[in-house]
PyMOL CGO cylinders between C-alpha atoms (Angstrom):
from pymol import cmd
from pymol.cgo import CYLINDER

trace = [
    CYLINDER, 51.76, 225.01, -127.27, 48.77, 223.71, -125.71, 0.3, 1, 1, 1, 1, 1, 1,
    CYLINDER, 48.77, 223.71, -125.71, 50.24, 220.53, -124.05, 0.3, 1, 1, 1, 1, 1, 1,
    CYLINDER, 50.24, 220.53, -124.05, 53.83, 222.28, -123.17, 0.3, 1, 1, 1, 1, 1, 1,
    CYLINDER, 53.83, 222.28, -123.17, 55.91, 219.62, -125.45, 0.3, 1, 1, 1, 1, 1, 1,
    CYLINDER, 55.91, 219.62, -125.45, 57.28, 221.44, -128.56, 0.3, 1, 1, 1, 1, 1, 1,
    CYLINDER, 57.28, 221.44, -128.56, 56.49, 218.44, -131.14, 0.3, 1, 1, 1, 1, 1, 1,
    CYLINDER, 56.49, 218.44, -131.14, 54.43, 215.70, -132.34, 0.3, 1, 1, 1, 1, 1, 1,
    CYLINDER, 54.43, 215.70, -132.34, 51.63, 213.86, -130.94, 0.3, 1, 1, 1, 1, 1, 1,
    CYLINDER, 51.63, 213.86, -130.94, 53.91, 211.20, -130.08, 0.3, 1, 1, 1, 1, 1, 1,
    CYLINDER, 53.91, 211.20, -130.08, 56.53, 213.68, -128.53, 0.3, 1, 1, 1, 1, 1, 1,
    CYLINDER, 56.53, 213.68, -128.53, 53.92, 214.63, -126.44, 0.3, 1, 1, 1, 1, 1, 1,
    CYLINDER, 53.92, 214.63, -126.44, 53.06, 210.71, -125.16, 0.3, 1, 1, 1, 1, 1, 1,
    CYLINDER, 53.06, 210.71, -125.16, 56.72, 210.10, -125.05, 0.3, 1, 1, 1, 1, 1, 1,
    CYLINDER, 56.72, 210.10, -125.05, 57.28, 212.96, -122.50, 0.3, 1, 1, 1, 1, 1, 1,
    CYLINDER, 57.28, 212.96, -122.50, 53.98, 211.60, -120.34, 0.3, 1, 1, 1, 1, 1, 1,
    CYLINDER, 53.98, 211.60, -120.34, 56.15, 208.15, -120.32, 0.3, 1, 1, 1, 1, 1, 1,
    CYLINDER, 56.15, 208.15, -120.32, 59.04, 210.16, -118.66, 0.3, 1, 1, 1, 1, 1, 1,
    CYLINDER, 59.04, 210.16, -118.66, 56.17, 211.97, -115.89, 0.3, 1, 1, 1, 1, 1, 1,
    CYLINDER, 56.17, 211.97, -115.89, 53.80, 209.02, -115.56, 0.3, 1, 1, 1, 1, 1, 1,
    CYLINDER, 53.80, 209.02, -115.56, 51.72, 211.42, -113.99, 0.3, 1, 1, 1, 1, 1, 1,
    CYLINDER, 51.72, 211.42, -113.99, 49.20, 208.23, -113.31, 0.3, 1, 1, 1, 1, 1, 1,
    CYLINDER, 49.20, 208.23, -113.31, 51.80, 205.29, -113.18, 0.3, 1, 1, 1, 1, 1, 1,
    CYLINDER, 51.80, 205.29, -113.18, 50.55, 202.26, -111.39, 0.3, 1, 1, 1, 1, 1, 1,
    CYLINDER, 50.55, 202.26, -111.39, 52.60, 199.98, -110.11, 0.3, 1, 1, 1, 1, 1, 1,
    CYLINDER, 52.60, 199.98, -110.11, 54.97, 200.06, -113.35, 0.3, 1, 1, 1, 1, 1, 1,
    CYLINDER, 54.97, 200.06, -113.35, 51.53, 200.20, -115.57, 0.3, 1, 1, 1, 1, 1, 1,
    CYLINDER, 51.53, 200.20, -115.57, 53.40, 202.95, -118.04, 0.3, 1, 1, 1, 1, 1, 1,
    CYLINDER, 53.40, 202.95, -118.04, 56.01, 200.21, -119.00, 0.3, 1, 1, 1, 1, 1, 1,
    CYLINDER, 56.01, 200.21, -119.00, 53.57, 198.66, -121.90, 0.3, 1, 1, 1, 1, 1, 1,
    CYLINDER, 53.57, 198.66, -121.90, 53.32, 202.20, -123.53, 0.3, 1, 1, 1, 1, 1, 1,
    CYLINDER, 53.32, 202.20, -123.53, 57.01, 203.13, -122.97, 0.3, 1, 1, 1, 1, 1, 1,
    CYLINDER, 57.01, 203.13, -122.97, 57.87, 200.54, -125.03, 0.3, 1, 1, 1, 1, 1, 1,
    CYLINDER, 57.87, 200.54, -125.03, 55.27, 200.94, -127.51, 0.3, 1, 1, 1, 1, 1, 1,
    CYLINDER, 55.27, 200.94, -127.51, 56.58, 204.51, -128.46, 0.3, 1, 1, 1, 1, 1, 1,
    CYLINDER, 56.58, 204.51, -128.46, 60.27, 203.95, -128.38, 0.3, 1, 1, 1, 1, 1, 1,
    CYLINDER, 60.27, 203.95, -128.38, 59.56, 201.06, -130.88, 0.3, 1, 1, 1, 1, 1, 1,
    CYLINDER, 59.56, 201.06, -130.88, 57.15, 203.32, -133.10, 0.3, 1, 1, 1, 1, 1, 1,
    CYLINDER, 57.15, 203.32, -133.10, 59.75, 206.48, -132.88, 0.3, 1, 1, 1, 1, 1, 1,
    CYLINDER, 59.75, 206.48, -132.88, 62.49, 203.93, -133.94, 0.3, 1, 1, 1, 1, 1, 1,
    CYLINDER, 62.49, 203.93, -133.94, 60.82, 202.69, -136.97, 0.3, 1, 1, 1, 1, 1, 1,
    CYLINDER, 60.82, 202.69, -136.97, 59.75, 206.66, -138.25, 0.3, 1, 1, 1, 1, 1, 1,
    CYLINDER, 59.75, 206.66, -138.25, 63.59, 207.23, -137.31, 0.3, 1, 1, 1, 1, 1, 1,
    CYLINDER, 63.59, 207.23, -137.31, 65.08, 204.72, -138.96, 0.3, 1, 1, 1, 1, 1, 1,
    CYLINDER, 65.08, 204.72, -138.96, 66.48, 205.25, -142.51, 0.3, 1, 1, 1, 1, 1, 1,
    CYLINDER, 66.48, 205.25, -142.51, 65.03, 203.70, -145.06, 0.3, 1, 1, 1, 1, 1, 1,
    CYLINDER, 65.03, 203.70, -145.06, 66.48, 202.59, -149.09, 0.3, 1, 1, 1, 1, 1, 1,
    CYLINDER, 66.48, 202.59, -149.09, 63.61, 203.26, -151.58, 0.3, 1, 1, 1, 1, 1, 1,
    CYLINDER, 63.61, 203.26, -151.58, 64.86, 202.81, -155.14, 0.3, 1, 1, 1, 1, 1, 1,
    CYLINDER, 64.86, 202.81, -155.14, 62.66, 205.09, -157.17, 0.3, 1, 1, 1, 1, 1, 1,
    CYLINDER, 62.66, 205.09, -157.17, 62.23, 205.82, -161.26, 0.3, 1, 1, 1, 1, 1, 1,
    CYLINDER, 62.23, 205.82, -161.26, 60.69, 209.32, -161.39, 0.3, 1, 1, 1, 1, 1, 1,
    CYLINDER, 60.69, 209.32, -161.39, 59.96, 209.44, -165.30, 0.3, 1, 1, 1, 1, 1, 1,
    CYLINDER, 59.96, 209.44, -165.30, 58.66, 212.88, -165.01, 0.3, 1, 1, 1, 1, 1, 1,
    CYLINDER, 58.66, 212.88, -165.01, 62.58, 213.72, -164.29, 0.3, 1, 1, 1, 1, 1, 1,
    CYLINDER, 62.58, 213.72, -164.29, 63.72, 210.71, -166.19, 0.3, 1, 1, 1, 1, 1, 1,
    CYLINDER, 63.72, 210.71, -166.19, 66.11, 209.81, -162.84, 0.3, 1, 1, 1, 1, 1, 1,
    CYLINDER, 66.11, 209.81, -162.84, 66.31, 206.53, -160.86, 0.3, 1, 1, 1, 1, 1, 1,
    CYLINDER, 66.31, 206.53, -160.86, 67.07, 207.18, -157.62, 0.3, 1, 1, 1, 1, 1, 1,
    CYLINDER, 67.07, 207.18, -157.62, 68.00, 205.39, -154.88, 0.3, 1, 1, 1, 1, 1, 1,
    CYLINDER, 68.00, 205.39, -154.88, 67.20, 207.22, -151.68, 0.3, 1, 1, 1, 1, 1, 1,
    CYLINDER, 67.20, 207.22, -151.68, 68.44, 206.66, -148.08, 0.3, 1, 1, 1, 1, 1, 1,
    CYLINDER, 68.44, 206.66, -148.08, 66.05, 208.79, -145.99, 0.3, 1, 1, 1, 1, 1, 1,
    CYLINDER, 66.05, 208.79, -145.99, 63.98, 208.12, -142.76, 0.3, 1, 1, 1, 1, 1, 1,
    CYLINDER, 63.98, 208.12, -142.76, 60.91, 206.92, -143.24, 0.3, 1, 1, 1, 1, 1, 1,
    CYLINDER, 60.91, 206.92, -143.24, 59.09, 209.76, -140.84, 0.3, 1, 1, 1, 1, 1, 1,
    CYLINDER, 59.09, 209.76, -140.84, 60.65, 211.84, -143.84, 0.3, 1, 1, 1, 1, 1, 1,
    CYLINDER, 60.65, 211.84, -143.84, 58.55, 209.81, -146.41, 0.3, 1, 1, 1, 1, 1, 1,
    CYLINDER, 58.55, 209.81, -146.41, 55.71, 209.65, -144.62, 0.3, 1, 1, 1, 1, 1, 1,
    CYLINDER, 55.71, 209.65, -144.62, 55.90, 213.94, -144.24, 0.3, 1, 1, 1, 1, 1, 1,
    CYLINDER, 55.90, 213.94, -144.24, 56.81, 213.99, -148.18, 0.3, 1, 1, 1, 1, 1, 1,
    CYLINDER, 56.81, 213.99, -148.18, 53.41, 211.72, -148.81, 0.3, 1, 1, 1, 1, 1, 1,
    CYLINDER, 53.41, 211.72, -148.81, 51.38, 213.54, -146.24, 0.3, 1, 1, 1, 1, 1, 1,
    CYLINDER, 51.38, 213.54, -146.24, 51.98, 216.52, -147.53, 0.3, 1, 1, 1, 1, 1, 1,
    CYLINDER, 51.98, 216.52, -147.53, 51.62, 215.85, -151.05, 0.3, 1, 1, 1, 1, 1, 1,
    CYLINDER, 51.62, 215.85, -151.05, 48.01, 214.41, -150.42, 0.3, 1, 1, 1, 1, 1, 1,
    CYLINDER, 48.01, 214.41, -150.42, 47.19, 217.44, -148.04, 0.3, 1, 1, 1, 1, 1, 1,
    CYLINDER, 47.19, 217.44, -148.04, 47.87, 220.36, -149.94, 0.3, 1, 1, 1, 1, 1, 1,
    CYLINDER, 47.87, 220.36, -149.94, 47.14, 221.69, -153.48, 0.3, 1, 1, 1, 1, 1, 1,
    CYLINDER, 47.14, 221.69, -153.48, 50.27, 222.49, -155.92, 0.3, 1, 1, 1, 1, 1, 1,
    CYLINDER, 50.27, 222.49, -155.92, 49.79, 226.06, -154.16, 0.3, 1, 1, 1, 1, 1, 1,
    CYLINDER, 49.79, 226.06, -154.16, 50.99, 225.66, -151.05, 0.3, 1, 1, 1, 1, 1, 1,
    CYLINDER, 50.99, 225.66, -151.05, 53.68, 222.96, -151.11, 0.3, 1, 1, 1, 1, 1, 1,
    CYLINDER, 53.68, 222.96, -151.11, 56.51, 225.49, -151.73, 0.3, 1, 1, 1, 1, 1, 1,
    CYLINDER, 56.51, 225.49, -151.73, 58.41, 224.10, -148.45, 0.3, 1, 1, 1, 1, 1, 1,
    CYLINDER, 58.41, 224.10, -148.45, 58.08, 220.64, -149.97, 0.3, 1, 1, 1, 1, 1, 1,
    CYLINDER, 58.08, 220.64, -149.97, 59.19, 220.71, -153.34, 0.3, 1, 1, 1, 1, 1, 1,
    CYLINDER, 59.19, 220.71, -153.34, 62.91, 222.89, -151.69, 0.3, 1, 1, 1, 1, 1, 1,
    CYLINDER, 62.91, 222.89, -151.69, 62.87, 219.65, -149.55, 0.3, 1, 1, 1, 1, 1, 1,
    CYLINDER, 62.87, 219.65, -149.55, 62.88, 217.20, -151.86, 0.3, 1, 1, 1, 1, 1, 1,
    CYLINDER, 62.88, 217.20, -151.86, 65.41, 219.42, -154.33, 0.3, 1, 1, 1, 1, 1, 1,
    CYLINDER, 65.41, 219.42, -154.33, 67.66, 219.25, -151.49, 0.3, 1, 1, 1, 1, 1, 1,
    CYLINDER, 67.66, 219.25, -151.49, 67.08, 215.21, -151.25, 0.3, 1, 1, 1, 1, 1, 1,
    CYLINDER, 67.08, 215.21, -151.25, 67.70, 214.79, -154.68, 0.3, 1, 1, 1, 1, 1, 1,
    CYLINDER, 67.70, 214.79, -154.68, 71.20, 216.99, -154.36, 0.3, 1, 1, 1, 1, 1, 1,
    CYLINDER, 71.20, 216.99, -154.36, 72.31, 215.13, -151.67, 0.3, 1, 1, 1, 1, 1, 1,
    CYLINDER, 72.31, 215.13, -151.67, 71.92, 211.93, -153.33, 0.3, 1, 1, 1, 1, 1, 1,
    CYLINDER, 71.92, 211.93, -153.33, 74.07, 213.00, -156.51, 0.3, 1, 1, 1, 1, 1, 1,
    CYLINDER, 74.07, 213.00, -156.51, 70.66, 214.10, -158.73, 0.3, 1, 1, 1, 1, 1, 1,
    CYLINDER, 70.66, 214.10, -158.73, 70.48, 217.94, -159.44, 0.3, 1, 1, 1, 1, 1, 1,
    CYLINDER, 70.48, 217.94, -159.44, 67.06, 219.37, -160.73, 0.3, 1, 1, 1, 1, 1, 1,
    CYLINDER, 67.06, 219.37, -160.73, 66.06, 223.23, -160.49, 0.3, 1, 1, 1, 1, 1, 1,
    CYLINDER, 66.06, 223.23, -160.49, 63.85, 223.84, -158.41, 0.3, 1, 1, 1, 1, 1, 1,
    CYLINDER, 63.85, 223.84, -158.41, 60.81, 224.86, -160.87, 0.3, 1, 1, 1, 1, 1, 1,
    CYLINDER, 60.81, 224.86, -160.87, 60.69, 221.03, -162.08, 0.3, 1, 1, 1, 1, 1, 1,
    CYLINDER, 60.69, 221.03, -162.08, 60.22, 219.27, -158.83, 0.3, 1, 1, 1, 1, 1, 1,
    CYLINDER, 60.22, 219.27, -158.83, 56.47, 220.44, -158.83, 0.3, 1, 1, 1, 1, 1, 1,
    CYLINDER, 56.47, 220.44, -158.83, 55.89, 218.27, -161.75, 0.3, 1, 1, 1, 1, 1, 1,
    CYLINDER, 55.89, 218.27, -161.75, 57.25, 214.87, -160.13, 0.3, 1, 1, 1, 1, 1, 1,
    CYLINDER, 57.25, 214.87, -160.13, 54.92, 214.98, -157.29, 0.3, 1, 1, 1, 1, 1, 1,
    CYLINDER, 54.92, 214.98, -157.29, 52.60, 212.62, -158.62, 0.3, 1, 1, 1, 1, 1, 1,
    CYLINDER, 52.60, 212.62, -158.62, 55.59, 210.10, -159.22, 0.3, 1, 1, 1, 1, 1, 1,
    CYLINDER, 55.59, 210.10, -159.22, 56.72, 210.24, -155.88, 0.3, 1, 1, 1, 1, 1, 1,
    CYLINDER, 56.72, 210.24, -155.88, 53.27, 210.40, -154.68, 0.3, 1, 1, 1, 1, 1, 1,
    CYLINDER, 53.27, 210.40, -154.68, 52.38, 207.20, -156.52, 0.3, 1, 1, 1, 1, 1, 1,
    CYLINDER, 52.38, 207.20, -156.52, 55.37, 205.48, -155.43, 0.3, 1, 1, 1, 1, 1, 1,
    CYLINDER, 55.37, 205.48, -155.43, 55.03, 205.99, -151.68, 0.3, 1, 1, 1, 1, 1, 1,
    CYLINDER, 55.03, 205.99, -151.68, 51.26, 205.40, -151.76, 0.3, 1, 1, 1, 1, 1, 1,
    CYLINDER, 51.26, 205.40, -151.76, 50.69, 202.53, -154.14, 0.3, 1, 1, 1, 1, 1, 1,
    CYLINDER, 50.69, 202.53, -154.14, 53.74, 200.65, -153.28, 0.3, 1, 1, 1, 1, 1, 1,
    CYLINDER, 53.74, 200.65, -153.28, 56.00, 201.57, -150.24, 0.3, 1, 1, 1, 1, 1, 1,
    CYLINDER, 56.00, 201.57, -150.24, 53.32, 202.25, -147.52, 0.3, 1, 1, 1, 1, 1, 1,
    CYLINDER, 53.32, 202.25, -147.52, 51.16, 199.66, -148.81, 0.3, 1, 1, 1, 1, 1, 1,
    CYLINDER, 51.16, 199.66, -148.81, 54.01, 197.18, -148.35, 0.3, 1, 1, 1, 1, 1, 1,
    CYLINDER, 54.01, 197.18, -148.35, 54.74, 198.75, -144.59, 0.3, 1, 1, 1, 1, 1, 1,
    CYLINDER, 54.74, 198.75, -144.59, 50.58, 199.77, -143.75, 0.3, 1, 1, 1, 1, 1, 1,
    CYLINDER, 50.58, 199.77, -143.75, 50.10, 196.22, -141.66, 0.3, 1, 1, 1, 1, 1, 1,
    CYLINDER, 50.10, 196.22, -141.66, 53.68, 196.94, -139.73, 0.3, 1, 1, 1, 1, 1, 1,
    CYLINDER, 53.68, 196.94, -139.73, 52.60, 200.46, -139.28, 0.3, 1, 1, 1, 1, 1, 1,
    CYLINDER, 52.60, 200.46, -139.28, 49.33, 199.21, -138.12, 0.3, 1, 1, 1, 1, 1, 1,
    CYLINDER, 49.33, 199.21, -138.12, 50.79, 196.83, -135.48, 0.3, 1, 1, 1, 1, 1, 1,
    CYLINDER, 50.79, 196.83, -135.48, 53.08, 199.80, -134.36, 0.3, 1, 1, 1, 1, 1, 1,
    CYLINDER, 53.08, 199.80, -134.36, 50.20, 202.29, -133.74, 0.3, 1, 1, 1, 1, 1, 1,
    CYLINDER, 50.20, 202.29, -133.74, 47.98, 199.84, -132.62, 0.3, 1, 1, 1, 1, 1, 1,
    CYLINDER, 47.98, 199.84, -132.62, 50.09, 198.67, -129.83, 0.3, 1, 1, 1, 1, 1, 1,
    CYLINDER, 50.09, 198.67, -129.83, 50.93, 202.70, -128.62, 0.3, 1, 1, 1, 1, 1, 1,
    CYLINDER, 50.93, 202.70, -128.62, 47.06, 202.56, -127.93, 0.3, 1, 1, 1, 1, 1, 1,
    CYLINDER, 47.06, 202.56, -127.93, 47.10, 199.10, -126.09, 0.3, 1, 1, 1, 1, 1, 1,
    CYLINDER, 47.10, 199.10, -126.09, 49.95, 200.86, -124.30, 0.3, 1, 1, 1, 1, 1, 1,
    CYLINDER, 49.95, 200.86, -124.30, 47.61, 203.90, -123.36, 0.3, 1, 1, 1, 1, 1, 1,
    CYLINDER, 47.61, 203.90, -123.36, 45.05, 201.36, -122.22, 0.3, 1, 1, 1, 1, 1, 1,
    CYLINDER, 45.05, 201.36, -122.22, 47.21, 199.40, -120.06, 0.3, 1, 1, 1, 1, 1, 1,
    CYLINDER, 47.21, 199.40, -120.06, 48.85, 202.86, -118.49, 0.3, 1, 1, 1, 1, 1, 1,
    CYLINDER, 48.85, 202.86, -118.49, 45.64, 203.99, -117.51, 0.3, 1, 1, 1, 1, 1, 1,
    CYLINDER, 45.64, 203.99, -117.51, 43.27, 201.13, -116.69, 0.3, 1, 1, 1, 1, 1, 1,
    CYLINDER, 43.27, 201.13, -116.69, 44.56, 201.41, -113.23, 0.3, 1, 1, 1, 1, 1, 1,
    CYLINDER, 44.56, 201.41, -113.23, 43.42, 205.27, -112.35, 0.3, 1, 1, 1, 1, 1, 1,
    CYLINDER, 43.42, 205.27, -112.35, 40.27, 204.59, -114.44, 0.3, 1, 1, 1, 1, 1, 1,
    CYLINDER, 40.27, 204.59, -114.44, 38.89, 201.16, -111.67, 0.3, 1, 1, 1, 1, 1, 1,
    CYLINDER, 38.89, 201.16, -111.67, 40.10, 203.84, -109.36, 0.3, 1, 1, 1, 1, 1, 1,
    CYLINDER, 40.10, 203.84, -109.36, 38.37, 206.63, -110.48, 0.3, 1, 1, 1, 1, 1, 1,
    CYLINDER, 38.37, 206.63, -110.48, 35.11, 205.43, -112.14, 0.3, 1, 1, 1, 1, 1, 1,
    CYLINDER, 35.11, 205.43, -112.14, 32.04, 205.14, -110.22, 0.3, 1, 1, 1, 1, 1, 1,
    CYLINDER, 32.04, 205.14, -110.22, 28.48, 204.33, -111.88, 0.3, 1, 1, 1, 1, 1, 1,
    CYLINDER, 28.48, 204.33, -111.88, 26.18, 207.29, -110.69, 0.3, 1, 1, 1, 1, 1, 1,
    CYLINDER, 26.18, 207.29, -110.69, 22.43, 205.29, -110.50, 0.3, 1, 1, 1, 1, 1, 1,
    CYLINDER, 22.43, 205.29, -110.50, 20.71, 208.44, -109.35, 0.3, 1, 1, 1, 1, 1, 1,
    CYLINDER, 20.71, 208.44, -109.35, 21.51, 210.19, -112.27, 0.3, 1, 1, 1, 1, 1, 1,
    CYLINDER, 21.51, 210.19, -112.27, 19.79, 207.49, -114.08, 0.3, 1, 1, 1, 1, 1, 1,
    CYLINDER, 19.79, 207.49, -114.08, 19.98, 203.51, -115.00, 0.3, 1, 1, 1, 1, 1, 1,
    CYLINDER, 19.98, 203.51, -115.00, 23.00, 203.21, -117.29, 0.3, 1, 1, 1, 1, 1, 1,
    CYLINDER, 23.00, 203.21, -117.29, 25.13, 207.10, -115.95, 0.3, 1, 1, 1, 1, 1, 1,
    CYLINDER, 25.13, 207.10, -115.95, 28.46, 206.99, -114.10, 0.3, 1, 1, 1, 1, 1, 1,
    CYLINDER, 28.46, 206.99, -114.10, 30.55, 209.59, -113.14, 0.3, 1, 1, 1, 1, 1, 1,
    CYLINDER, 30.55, 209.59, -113.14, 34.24, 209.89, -112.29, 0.3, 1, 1, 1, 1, 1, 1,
    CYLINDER, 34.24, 209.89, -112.29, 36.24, 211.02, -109.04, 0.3, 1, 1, 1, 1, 1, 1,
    CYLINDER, 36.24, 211.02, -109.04, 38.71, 213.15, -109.99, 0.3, 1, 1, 1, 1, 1, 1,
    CYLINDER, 38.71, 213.15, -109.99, 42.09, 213.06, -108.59, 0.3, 1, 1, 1, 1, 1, 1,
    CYLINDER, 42.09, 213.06, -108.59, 42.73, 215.47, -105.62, 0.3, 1, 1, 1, 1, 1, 1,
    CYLINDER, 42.73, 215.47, -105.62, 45.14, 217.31, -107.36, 0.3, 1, 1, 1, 1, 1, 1,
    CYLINDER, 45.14, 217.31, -107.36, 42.99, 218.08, -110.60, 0.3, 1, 1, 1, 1, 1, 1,
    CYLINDER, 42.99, 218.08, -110.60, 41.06, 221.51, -109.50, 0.3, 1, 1, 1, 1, 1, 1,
    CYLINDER, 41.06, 221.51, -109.50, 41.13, 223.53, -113.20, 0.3, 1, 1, 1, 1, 1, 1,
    CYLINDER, 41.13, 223.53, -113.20, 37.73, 223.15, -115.03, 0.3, 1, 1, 1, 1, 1, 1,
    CYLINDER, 37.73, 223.15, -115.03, 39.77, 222.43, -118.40, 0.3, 1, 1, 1, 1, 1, 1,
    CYLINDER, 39.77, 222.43, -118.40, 41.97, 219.11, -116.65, 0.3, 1, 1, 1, 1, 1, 1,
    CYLINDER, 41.97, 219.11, -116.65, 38.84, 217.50, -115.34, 0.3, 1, 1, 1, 1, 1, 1,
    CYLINDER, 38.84, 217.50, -115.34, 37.35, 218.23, -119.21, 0.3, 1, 1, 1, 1, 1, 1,
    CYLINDER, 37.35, 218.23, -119.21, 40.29, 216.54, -120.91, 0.3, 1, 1, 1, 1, 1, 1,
    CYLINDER, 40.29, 216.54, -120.91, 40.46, 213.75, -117.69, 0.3, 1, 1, 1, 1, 1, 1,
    CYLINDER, 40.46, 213.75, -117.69, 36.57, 213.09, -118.68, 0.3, 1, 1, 1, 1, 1, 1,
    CYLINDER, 36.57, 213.09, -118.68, 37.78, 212.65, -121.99, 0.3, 1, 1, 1, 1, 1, 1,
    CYLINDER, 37.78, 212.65, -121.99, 40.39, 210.17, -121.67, 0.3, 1, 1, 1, 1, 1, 1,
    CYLINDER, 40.39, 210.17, -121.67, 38.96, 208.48, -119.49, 0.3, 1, 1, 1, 1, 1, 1,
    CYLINDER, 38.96, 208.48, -119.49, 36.20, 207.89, -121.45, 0.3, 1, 1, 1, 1, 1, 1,
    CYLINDER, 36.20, 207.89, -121.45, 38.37, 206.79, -124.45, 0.3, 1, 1, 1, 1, 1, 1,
    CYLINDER, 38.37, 206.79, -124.45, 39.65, 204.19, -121.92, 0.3, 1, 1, 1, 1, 1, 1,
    CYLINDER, 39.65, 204.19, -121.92, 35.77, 203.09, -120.72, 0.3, 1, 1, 1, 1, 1, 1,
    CYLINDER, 35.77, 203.09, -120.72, 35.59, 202.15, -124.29, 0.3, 1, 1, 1, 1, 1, 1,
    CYLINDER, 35.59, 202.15, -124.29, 38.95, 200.53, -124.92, 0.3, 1, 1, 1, 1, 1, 1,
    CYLINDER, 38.95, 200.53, -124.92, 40.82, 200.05, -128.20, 0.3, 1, 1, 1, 1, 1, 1,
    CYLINDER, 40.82, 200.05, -128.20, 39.22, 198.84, -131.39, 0.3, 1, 1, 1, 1, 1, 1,
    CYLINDER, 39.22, 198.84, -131.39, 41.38, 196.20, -132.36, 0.3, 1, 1, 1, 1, 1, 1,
    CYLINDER, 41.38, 196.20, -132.36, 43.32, 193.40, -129.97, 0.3, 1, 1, 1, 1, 1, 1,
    CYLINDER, 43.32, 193.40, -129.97, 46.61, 193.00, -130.29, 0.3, 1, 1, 1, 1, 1, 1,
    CYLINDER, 46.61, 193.00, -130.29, 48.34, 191.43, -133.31, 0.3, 1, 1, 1, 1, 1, 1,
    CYLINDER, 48.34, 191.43, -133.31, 51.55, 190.82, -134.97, 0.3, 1, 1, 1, 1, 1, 1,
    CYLINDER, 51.55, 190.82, -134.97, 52.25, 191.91, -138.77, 0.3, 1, 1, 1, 1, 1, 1,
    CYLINDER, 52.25, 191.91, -138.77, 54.38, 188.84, -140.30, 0.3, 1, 1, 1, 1, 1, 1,
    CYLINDER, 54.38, 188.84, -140.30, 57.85, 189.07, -140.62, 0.3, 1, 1, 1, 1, 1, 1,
    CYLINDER, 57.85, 189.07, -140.62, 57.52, 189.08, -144.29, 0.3, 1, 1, 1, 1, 1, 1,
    CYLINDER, 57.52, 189.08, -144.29, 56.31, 192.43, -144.11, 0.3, 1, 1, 1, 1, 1, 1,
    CYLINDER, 56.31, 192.43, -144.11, 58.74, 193.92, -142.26, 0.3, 1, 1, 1, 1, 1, 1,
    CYLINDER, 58.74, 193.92, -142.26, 62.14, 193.18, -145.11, 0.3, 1, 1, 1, 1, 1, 1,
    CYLINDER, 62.14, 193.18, -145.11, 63.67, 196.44, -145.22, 0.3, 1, 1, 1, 1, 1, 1,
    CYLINDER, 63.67, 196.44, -145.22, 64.21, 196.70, -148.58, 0.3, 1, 1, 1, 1, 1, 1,
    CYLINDER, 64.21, 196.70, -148.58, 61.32, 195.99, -151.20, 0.3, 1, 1, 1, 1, 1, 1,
]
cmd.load_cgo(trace, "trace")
């Protein structure tokens, strides 16, 4: 509600790649490409073969893998308590792939599906991953190094090492020059980790 984008944090980048509110000379084209590419891997389906002993079922599952990453997230968030939504979700996953289990024994194959997908499938797919988010924040970098030469200016009578920035004209609300400040900062410091490719043997579709 905040931003205006009803989704994700990477719905939200993906609809500043379609305003480029601070495009230079094309400089959004790096992290265009870096979110299509990440929003194609979460949307692409995945096959995870899967014994669940607790159930006493081997599956084999064709979901997306944003939809194992939200079964695993959840899982590792939340106590037994409050993952009412997730347990009807996975019932229904089950169902569609030909298993049917009431709904009052899902709760105990959590931890089977929570080993699975955290020992084994996102451990094969973290470097990938990696590489994926990694170059969204390269992206970010390259989009905005242009309006951050333009916009930063050291500030020695303030003191030795203090700078300030120049806003852009059309920034005049107290809360867009806080979150410009912010960014812009984030972009003074630059991304942790240069760019890098995950090897091809980690990115097999099936393991």
């Amino acid at each position: 509600g905040l931003t205006g984008v009803k989704g994700s944090c990477l719905d939200v980048i993906a609809s500043a790649c379609e305003t480029k509110t601070f495009d230079t000379n094309n400089s959004i084209c790096a992290l265009k490409d870096a979110t299509e590419k990440l929003q194609q891997w979460l949307n692409t389906p995945a096959t995870l073969k899967l014994w669940i002993p607790t159930l006493n079922i081997e599956a084999e599952l064709e979901v997306t893998r944003l939809y194992l990453l939200y079964i695993s997230g959840n899982e590792a968030k939340h106590n037994i308590s409050r993952l009412t939504g997730l347990t009807k979700n996975i019932q229904k996953m089950l169902g569609d792939h030909g298993h049917i289990v009431p709904l009052e024994q899902i709760p105990l194959a959590l931890d089977d599906f929570a080993e699975h997908l955290t020992e084994h499938f996102f451990v094969y797919y973290s470097t990938w991953l990696a590489e994926l988010l990694n170059n969204l924040r390269w992206g970010l970098q390259e989009y905005l190094n242009p309006i951050f030469k333009h916009c930063y200016k050291s500030a020695p009578e303030l003191g030795e090492l203090a700078y300030r920035y120049d806003y852009p004209i059309s920034m005049d609300s107290d809360i867009s020059k806080s979150w410009f400040w912010r960014i812009m900062n984030n972009i003074r410091t630059g991304p942790y980790y240069e760019k890098f490719s995950a090897s091809e043997y980690l990115k097999m579709e099936e393991i």
